[in-house]
C-alpha positions in Angstrom: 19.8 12.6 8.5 18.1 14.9 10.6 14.8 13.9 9.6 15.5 10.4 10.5 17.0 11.9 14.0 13.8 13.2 14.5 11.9 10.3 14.0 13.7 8.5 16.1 14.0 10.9 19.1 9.8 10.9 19.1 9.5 6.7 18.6 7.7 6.5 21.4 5.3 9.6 20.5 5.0 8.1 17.1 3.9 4.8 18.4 1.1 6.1 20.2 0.2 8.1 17.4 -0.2 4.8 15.0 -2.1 3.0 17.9 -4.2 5.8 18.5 -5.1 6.3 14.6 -5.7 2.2 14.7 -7.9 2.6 17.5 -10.0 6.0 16.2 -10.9 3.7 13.1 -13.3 1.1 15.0 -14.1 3.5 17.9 -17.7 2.6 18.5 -18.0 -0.6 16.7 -19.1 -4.5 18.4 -15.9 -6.1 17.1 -13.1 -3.1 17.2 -9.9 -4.0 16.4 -10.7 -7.5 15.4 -12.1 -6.0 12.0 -8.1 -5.5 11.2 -8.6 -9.6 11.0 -12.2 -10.4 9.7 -12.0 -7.8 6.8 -9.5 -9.1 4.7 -10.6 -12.8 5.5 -13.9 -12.2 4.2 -12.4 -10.8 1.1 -10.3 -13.3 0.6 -13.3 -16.1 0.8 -15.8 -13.9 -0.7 -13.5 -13.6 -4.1 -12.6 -17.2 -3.7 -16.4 -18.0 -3.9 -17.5 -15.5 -7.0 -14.1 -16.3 -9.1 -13.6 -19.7 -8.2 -17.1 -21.4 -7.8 -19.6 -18.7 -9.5 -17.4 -17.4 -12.2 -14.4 -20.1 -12.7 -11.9 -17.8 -13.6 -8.7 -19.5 -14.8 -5.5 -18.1 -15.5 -3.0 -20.5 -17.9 -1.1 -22.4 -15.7 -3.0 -21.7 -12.7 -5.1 -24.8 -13.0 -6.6 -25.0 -9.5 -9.9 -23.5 -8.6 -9.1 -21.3 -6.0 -5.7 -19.8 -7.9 -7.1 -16.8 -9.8 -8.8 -16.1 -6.6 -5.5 -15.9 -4.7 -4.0 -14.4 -7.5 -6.4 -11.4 -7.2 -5.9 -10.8 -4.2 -2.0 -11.1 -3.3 -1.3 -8.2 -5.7 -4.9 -6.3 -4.4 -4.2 -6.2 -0.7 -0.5 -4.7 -1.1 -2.7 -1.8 -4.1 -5.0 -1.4 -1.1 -2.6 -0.3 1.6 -0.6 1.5 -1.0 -4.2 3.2 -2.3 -5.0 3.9 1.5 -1.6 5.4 2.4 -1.9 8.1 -0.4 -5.6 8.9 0.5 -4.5 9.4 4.2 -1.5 11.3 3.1 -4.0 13.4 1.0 -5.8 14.4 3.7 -3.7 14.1 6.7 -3.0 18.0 6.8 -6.1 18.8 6.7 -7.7 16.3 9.6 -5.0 17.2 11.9 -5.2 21.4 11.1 -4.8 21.7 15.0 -1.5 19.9 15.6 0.0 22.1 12.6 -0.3 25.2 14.4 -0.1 24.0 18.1 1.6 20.5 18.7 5.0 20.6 19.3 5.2 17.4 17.7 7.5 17.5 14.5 5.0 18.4 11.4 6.7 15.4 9.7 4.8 13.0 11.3 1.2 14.2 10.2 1.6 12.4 6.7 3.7 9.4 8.4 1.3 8.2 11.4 -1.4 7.3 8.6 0.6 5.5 6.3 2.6 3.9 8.8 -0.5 2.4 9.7 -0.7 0.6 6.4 1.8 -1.5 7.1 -0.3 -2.9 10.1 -3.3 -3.8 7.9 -1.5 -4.5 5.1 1.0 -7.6 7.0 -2.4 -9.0 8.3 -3.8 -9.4 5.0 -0.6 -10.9 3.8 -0.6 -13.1 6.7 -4.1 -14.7 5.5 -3.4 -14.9 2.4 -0.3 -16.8 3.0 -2.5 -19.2 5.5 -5.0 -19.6 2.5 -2.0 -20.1 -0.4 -0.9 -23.2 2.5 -4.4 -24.7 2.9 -5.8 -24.3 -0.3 -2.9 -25.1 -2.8 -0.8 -26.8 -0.3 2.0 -24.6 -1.3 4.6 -22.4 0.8 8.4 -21.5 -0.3 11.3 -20.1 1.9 11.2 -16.8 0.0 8.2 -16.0 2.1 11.2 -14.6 4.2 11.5 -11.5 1.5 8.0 -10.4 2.4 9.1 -7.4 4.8 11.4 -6.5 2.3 8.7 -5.9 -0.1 6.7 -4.4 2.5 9.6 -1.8 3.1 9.4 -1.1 -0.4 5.9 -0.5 -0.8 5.8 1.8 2.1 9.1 3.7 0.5 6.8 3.9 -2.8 3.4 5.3 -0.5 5.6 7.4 1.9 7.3 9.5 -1.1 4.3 10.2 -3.0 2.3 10.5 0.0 4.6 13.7 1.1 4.2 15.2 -2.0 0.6 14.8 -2.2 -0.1 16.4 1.5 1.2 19.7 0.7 -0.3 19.5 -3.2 -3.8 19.0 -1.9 -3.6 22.1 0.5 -2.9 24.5 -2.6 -4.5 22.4 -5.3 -8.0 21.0 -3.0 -9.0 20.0 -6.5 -6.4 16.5 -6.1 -8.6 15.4 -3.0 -11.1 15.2 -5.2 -9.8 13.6 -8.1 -7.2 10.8 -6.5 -9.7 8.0 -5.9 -10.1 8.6 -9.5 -6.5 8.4 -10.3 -5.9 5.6 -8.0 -8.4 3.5 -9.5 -7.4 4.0 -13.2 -4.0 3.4 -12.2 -5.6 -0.2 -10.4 -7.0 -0.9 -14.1 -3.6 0.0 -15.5 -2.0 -2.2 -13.7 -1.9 -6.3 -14.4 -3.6 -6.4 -11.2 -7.4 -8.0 -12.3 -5.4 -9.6 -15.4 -2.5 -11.0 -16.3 0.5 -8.9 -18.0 -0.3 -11.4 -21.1 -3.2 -10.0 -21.9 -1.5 -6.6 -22.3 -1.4 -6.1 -26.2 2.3 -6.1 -27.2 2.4 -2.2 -28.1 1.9 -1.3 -24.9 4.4 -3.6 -22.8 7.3 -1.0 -22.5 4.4 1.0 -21.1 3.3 -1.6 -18.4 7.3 -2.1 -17.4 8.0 1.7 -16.6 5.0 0.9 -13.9 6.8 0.0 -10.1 3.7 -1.0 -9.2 3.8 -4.0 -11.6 7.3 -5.0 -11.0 6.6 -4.5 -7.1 3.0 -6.5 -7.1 4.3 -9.4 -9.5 6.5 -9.6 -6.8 4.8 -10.5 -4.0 2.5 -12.8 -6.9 6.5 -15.0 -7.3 7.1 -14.9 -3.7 3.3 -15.9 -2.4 2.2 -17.7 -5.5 4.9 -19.0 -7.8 7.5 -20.0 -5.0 10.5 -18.0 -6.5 12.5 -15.6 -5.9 11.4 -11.6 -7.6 12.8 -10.2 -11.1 15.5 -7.9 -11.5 12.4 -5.7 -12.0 12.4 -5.2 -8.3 15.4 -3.5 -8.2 14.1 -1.4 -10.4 11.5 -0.3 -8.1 13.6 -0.3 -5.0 16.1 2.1 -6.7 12.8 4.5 -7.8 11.8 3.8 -4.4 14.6 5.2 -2.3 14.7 8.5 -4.8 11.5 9.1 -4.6 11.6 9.2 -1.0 14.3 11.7 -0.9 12.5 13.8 -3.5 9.1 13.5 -1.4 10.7 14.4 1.7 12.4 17.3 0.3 9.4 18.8 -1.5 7.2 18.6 1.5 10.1 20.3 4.1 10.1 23.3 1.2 6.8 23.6 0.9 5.1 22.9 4.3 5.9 26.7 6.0 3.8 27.9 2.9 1.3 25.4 3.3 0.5 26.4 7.0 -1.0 29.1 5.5 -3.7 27.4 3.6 -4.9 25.2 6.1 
C-alpha cells in the first residue's frame, strides 16, 4: 500500500516521465510521434499482403483471406509490448544510472515509466487491428469492451517480471544479453505463429501452464472469434496479481544492493 501511495503522490511526475520517454523515442525523426500510428499499420498490411496474397495461409475455420493475417497479429502486438516492457525493464537501471543516485524521484519508477509506456503503443495497435478485423471481415462484438481489461493484465504480467528482471540484470549483466533470446524462444513456444492444434498432444499440459497462451488467445476470442475469454484467463489474472506482489517485493529487497553495481 505504500508503494501504491507513492505512485500516486508523484502522478503528475510520472506522467511527464512516460511523455518524455515517448517523445526521446522519435527525437530527430520527419514523422515523430506519428510513427506510434504508421508502425503498426504497415505491419498489419504488410502481413496481410505476404500471408494472405503471397503465401495464402489458412487456418481451419478461418476461411477468409485476410484471417490468418489478423490472426497473427492480434496475439503478436500484445507479445510485442509484453517483449518490449521486459527489454526496457532490463535495462532501465542501467540508462537512468544518474537518477538512482541523485533524483529524488522514488527508484520505483525507473522500471515503471518504460513499461507503462507499452500500454500506449500497445492500445494503438489494438486500435488498428480492431479497425481492420471491422473492414476486412466485417466483424465487431461487444466484448471489445473487455480489452482494457486484458490490457491491465498484460501489464500486471510485464510489470512483475519486469521488476525482477531490473535488479537480476545489474548482478547477472549476462541476462541482458541473453533475453531477446529467451523472449523469442518463448514467442516460438507459444501458439502465437500457429494454432494450439498443431501442438502434438504430449505436450498440451505443457502449452496450458503458459499465461501467455491463455492471455493471447484471449484477445484472439475477443478481436477475432466475438466471444467472451476461457476460464483460462482467470488463470492468468490470478498468476498475474501474485506475480506482481512477488516482483515488487524482490526488487524493494534487492535495489539498496543493487545501487552498488550500477
Amino acid at each position: 500500500m505504500s508503494i501504491v501511495k507513492n505512485i500516486f503522490s508523484h502522478t503528475h511526475a510520472l506522467r511527464l516521465l512516460i511523455v518524455r520517454e515517448l517523445a526521446s523515442r522519435y527525437r530527430g525523426t520527419i514523422l515523430g510521434v506519428f510513427w506510434l500510428f504508421l508502425q503498426p499499420l504497415m505491419m498489419v498490411v504488410v502481413y496481410s499482403f505476404v500471408f494472405s496474397i503471397i503465401m495464402k495461409v489458412r487456418i481451419p475455420g478461418m476461411e477468409n483471406s485476410y484471417h490468418f493475417a489478423l490472426y497473427l497479429m492480434t496475439a503478436m502486438m500484445p507479445f510485442f509490448a509484453f517483449q518490449d516492457a521486459l527489454l526496457a525493464a532490463s535495462n532501465s537501471l542501467f540508462v537512468n544510472s544518474s537518477l538512482l543516485h541523485k533524483s529524488t524521484l522514488p527508484v520505483i519508477f525507473l522500471p515503471l515509466v518504460p513499461m507503462l509506456t507499452t500500454v500506449v503503443t500497445e492500445t494503438i495497435a489494438l486500435v488498428i487491428i480492431v479497425l481492420a478485423t471491422f473492414l476486412l471481415l466485417e466483424q465487431v462484438s461487444y466484448y471489445l469492451l473487455l480489452l482494457p481489461f486484458l490490457v491491465l493484465i498484460r501489464l500486471s504480467l510485464s510489470i512483475a517480471i519486469g521488476y525482477i528482471l531490473a535488479t537480476l540484470s545489474v548482478f547477472i549483466q549476462d541476462l541482458r544479453q541473453a533475453l531477446g533470446l529467451l523472449l523469442t524462444m518463448l514467442m516460438f513456444l507459444t501458439p502465437i505463429l500457429y494454432p494450439v492444434s498443431m501442438i502434438p498432444g504430449e505436450f498440451i499440459p505443457v502449452n496450458n501452464l503458459n499465461p501467455l497462451y491463455h492471455l493471447l488467445d484471449a484477445y484472439r476470442a475477443i478481436i477475432l472469434r466475438g466471444e467472451l475469454p476461457g476460464v483460462g484467463l482467470v488463470y492468468v489474472g490470478g498468476f498475474s496479481v501474485v506475480f506482481l506482489f512477488l516482483g515488487i517485493y524482490f526488487f524493494q529487497k534487492t535495489i539498496e544492493r543493487a545501487r552498488e553495481f550500477v
